[in-house]
Phi, psi and omega in degrees: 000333175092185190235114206290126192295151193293311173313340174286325191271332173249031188227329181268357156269352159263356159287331170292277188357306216258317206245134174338324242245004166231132172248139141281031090349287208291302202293330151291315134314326186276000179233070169324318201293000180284333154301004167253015161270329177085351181253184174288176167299309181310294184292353174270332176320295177297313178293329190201337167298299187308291166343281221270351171087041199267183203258145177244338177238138153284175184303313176283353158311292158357266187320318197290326173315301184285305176301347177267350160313275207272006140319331170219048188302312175315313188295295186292314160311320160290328157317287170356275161324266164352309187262007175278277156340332198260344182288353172293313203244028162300132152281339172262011225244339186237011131294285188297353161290317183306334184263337198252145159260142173222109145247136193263130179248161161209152192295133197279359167237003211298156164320148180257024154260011198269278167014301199257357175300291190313289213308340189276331190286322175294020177250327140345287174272341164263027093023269180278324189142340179256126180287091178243155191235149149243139210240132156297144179310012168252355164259108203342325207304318184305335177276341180230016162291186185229022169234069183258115169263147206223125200245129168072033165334310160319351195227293168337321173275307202287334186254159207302157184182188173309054206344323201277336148302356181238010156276159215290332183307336110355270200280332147006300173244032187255149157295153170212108166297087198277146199225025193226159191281126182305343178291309193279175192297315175301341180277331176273003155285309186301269186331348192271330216219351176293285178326321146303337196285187153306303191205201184204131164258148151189165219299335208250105182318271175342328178282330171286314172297321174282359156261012178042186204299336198300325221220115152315077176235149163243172171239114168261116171272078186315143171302168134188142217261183179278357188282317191289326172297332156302304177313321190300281219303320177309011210220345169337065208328098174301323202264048155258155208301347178268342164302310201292321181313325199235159199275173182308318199290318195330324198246342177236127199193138168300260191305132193286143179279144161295159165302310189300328184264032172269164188252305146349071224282318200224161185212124164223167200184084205218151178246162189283129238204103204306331177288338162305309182292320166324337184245001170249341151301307184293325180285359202293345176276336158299294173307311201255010151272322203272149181279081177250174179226101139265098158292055191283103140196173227271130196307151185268170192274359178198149177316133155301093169326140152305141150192201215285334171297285201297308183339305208277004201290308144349266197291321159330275191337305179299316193301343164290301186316321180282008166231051188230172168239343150229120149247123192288123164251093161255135192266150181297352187246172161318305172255106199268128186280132158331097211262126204276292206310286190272348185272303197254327199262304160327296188245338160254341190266339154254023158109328194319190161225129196260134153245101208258131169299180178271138194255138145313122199307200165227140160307330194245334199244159176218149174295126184094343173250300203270331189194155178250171224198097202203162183306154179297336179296342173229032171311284215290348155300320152311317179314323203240357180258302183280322193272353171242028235202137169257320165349279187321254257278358156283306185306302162325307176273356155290346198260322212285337207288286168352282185299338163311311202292331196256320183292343187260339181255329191256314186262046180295168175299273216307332164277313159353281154305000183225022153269302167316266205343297178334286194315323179288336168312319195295339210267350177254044146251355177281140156295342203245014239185096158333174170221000000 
């Protein structure tokens, strides 16, 4: 990273000072060597912590952070909303789209779920209006835009690229879309390289909230729409073993199906978890009446790279979901985090019924209208309530038809897209914040 230009350096201590997303307590326990420095937390921080990737929250930091988030969730969401709504009717918004260059990156070796992340957003802004392109840590286009967003920072820095990316001049004027949970490790790598940037977009509303007024952020929910669930599904693997299995028409059809006349009964896609297996061990004689898809096995030791296999993992996935009658989302963490992958691209962009342990809220989705939503001991009692019940399964396609009205009426590419565009307009009026 090099050694940060003094403005840079008094832009990444008022950003420590102001966000939640730093304790000087937590941060002084967790690095005793900082009393043989001789400096304070704050300053070993700017100086030598941030460099070094250190953890700024203890575990229970995290949680205390996200519950004081959503302690005032009602509140911050109508804001939200309100400025969602007002980038629809910028009178400037589409001369500085025509004037700005924006490119969206993603690392050419990056995890294959960052790949359909990148892609909705750039599908998101040009939209909206913007000649916006996606580009790999290899393309000159990151030196002279006058946007370069950068998806998955945590993966993007860390892995080999270019040097002059990981200096502060650089990140000075970069955007960085974050995509990782605040409990995990990826988040505290993201975060290493967040305190520098221009702004932060990210995936996860709370999280966007918890770095306050210190840090430009948005929470951006990428769309995805019936065009891109059609590109996905053309992107399929023909010779996996659920195709081969079942006839052809099951996967190919203009018009979206009701739940009951889906062939799937339940769809999840994942890795293991004790609470996951616990509920699919207590079900197994129940799951094995039933037509279901598990993608169950045990996390690898390191991310799945794109390349010509993973690439298709995606769009399989989506092409069951959308003939599934439930997908299921149980989140890997304590604090299960609103999920884009199972929730919104999995399960409202087809049609689905999301059935979620419990999540941090969303601005647009709500638990009980749009999806349901219950401790893990008791999914599977939901579970046998929509698929053996007509109750459930009335109650299910009012939840799934509901989250349909808002991806097709609220969370569209275009409002999406003139929601980035705004934000981004907004930052070449802040002082505090490079260009």
């Amino acid at each position: 990273m090099g050694r940060p230009s003094r403005a840079e350096r008094e832009r990444i201590i008022r950003r420590t000072r102001l966000t939640s997303l730093f304790n000087l307590d937590d941060y002084a326990t967790l690095h005793k060597d900082i009393a043989r420095t001789g400096l304070t937390p704050l300053a070993h921080f700017t100086d030598i912590g941030l460099r070094e990737g250190r953890e700024t929250l203890r575990p229970h930091g995290a949680a205390r952070v996200l519950h004081e988030v959503r302690q005032r969730h009602d509140q911050d969401a109508a804001a939200f909303l309100d400025a969602f709504e007002a980038a629809q009717s910028d009178p400037g918004l589409d001369a500085f789209a025509a004037a700005r260059t924006v490119v969206v990156a993603v690392h050419s070796h990056a995890n294959y779920y960052m790949h359909p992340i990148a892609g909705a957003l750039v599908h998101a802004l040009r939209a909206a209006g913007c000649d916006c392109h996606l580009v790999d840590e290899r393309d000159p286009a990151l030196a002279t835009a006058d946007f370069p967003i950068i998806v998955a920072p945590h993966e993007f820095f860390s892995m080999p690229g270019p040097a002059r990316l990981r200096h502060y001049g650089f990140l000075s004027r970069a955007i960085l879309f974050n995509t990782e949970q605040m409990p995990s490790k990826w988040f505290a790598e993201a975060q290493r390289w967040m305190f520098s940037a221009r702004a932060v977009l990210d995936v996860s509303f709370q999280t966007a909230q918890a770095l306050g007024d210190a840090f430009p952020a948005l929470h951006v929910l990428p769309p995805f729409d019936d065009s891109q669930l059609e590109a996905s599904h053309a992107a399929h693997d023909p010779s996996h073993p659920i195709f081969q299995a079942n006839a052809k028409p099951l996967f190919d059809w203009a018009d979206r199906r009701p739940l009951t006349a889906r062939a799937f009964d339940l769809f999840f896609a994942g890795f293991r978890t004790p609470e996951r297996s616990r509920l699919f061990t207590r079900n197994a004689a129940y799951l094995a009446d039933k037509h279901c898809f598990l993608a169950y096995s045990t996390l690898p030791g390191e991310p799945i790279r794109m390349n010509a296999e993973s690439r298709a993992i995606f769009p399989t996935n989506l092409s069951v979901a959308r003939n599934s009658r439930i997908v299921l989302a149980m989140h890997r963490y304590a604090v299960g985090y609103f999920e884009w992958e199972r929730m919104v691209a999995q399960g409202f962009a087809t049609g689905a019924c999301v059935l979620a342990t419990p999540s941090l809220p969303s601005p647009f989705f709500k638990a009980g209208v749009h999806y349901f939503e219950t401790i893990s001991r008791n999914l599977d009692k939901l579970i046998r309530w929509i698929l053996d019940t007509e109750e459930g399964a009335r109650a299910a396609q009012a939840a799934a038809d509901e989250a349909r009205r808002v991806m097709v009426g609220q969370l569209t590419a275009p409002r999406v897209g003139r929601h980035v565009l705004s934000f981004l307009k907004s930052l070449e009026t802040r002082s505090d914040v490079g260009s």
